[in-house]
C-alpha positions, 0 to 999 in steps of 0.5 A, spaced: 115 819 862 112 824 857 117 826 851 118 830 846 122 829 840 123 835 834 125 833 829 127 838 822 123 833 817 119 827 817 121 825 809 124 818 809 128 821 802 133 826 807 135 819 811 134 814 816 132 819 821 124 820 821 125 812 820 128 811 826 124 816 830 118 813 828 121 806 831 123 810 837 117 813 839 114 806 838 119 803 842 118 807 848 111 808 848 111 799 848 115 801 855 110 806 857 113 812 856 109 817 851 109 823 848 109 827 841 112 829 836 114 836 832 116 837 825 118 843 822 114 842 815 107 845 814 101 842 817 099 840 809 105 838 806 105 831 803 110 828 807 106 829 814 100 827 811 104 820 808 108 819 815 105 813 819 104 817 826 101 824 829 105 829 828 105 836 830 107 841 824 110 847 826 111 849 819 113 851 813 120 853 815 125 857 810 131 853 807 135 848 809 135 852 815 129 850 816 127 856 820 120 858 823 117 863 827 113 859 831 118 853 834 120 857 840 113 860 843 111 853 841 116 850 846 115 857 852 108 854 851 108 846 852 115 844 853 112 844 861 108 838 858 113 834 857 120 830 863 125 831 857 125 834 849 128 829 845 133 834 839 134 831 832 140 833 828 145 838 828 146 845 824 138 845 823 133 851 827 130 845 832 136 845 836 138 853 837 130 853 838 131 848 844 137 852 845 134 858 845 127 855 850 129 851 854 137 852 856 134 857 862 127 852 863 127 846 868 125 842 863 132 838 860 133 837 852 138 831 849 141 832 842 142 826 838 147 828 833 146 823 829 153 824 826 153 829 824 159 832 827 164 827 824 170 829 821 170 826 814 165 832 813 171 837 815 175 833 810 171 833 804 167 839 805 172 844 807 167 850 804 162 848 808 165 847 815 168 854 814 161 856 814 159 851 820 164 854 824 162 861 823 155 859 826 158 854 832 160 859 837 154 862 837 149 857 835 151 849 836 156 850 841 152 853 846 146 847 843 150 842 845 154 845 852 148 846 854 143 839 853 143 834 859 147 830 854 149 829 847 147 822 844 151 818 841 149 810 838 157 808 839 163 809 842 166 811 835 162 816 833 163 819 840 170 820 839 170 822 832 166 828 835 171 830 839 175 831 834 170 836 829 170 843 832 176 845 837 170 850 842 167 842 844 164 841 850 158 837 852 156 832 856 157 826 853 153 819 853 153 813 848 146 810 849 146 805 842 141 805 836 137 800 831 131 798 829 124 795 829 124 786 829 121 787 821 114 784 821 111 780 816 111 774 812 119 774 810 118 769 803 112 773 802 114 779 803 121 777 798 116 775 793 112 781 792 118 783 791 121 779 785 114 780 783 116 787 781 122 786 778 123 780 775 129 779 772 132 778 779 129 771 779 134 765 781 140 770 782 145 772 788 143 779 790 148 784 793 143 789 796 146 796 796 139 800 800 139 808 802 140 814 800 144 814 793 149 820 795 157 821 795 158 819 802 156 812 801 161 810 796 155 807 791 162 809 786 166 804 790 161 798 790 159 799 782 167 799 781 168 793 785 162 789 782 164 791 774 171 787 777 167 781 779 162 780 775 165 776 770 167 771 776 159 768 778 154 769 771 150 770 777 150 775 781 147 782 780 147 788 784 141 791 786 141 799 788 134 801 792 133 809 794 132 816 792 138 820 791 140 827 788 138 826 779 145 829 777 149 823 781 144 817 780 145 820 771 153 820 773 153 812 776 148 810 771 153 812 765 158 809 769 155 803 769 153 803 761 161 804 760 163 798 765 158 794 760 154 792 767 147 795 765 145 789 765 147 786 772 145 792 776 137 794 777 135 802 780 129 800 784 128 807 787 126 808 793 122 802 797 117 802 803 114 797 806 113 790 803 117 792 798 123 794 802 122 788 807 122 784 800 129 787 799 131 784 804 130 778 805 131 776 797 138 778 797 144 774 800 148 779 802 148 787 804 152 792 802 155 800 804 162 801 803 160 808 806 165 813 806 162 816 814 156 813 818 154 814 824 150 808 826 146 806 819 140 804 820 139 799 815 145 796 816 141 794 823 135 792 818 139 787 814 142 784 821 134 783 822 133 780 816 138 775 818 143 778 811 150 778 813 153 785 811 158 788 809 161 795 810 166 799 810 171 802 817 168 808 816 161 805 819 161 806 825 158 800 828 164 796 824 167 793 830 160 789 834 160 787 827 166 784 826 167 781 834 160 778 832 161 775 825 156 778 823 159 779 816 166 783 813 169 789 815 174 792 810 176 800 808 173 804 804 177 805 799 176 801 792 181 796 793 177 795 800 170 793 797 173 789 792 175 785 798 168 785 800 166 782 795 171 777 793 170 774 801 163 773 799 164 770 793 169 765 797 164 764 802 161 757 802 154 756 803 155 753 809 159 759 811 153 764 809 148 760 814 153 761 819 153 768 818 146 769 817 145 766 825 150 771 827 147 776 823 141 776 827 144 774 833 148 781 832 141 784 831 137 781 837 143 783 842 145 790 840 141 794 836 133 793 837 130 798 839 127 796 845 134 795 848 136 803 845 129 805 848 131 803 855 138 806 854 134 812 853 130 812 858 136 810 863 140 816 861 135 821 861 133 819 868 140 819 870 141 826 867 134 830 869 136 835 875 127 833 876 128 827 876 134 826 882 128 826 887 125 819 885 131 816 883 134 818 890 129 816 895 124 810 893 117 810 893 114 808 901 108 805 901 
């Protein structure tokens, strides 16, 4: 099959979506389904000449919208090129333009809501979903009512979803997500690491990695670790991502007054080598998230062999506890102390064990070559121009 994904942005900085594209893309060109990929930045933007795979920029689109002129004549024009298209994202103009192109076509489209129809944003954000809502009945409503299907990576974010707006309706199929096996010398790539900083040598590492933002809980996972500190001399907490200048001032002047500067290290964002490096030269993972639809480096970290802990409101948290794979507690202040304090009580035994069904986790659940697969199945499964090849078999 050829297919095409849209895609608002491909910058790493707006999340793991452009990360997890790239890998998908990969994946499924390894099965022998290619296609292409669109984005909404402009032809000369940095983040397009920065990603690592061809592009086709549509833009410079406006606003947070991201809105362009040129995707539906775009879409009228090729998407006949293509078995499916492949929408990322909700409330952003790829899906209403996919909407607006194809829902009369014979050409399918698939939304991955990348959960973004979690209600935890109804709750936290009540302004914004006002907003939201005005848009849905004319907007994502009919997005969605009208794809092949709607993806979700797990049976929780599917739930939840039911749950965002009363006007729903899709249909709905849970195809899984992941990540790419990391590639790389993994000793190699955590000395590079170190080399960069230091001051990490010879200490136990809880790794925090992503977007330093609200909905992630870095204010429970700073808390509980000034709680703790004093307990093992020798840990110390690493926080690795880019994130909004006014909360990482707001989180870094906690720490000063939880007198913990000295035991956590803002790496900024890291790529590569780096990041990989992260990884592998931590014990443990850590994202107390307040809403997560699947989290990629919750994968990455499986990956690599760490143990992870999270909180229930990742939505992949029952495969990794059924899996032990690492702990499991709330998202509240009480819960990521609780995490921490099971790590902390772990032998090292324990962790070993822990490090194989971390991987074991991975390999069974969430690489990306299963996902690709699922994909492949379900768009076969819910392609009206599919149906022919599936209901009869080829003679020779």
């Amino acid at each position: 099959m050829r297919l095409l994904h849209l895609i608002p942005s491909v910058d790493p900085r707006g999340g793991g979506t452009s990360e997890g594209v790239l890998r998908l893309r990969n994946a499924l060109s390894e099965l022998g389904h290619d296609g292409d990929l669109v984005t909404l930045e402009g032809p000369d933007s940095p983040e397009v000449a920065a990603y690592p795979d061809k592009v086709i920029a549509l833009g410079p689109s406006r606003g947070g919208y991201r809105y362009t002129p040129r995707l539906v004549p775009w879409l009228k024009e090729n998407a006949g090129n293509y078995d499916a298209v492949i929408v990322n994202g909700l409330w952003q103009y790829v899906g209403f333009a996919a909407w607006r192109a194809l829902h009369k076509s014979n050409v399918p489209y698939f939304v991955y809501s990348h959960g973004m129809l979690d209600p935890w944003f109804k709750r936290q954000y009540p302004l914004k979903h006002l907003k939201k809502w005005l848009y849905w009945p004319w907007g994502e409503y009919r997005v969605l009512r009208d794809a092949a299907a709607v993806l979700f990576t797990c049976d929780e974010e599917r739930l939840l979803a039911r749950d965002s707006f009363w006007l729903y309706r899709s249909r709905e199929a849970v195809s899984s997500y992941g990540t790419a096996a990391p590639t790389g010398d993994g000793k190699a790539q955590a000395a590079t690491f170190l080399a960069r900083f230091p001051e990490l040598r010879g200490k136990r590492l809880a790794l925090f990695i992503g977007r330093i933002h609200e909905k992630k809980g870095c204010d429970l996972l700073i808390e509980a670790f000034a709680q703790l500190a004093a307990l093992a001399p020798d840990i110390h907490l690493v926080m690795a991502g880019p994130g909004d200048p006014n909360l990482m001032h707001k989180l870094q002047s906690r720490a000063v007054l939880l007198n913990m500067s000295s035991r956590i290290t803002w790496t900024g964002m890291l790529t590569g080598d780096l990041k990989w490096g992260a990884f592998h030269a931590s014990e443990v993972f850590c994202l107390p998230s307040h809403q997560e639809n699947f989290g990629v480096a919750v994968a990455e970290a499986m990956a690599c062999a760490k143990p992870v802990l999270i909180s229930n409101k990742v939505n992949i948290w029952r495969e990794v506890e059924a899996d032990r794979a690492g702990f499991v507690e709330s998202d509240t202040l009480e819960g990521t102390v609780r995490l921490l304090q099971r790590w902390l009580a772990c032998t090292p035994a324990e962790l070993a064990e822990m490090n194989g069904a971390a991987l074991r986790c991975f390999e069974q659940r969430f690489q990306m070559e299963r996902v690709a697969a699922n994909l492949v199945r379900i768009v076969r499964e819910h392609s009206p121009r599919m149906a022919p090849q599936l209901a009869s078999p080829s003679h020779p």
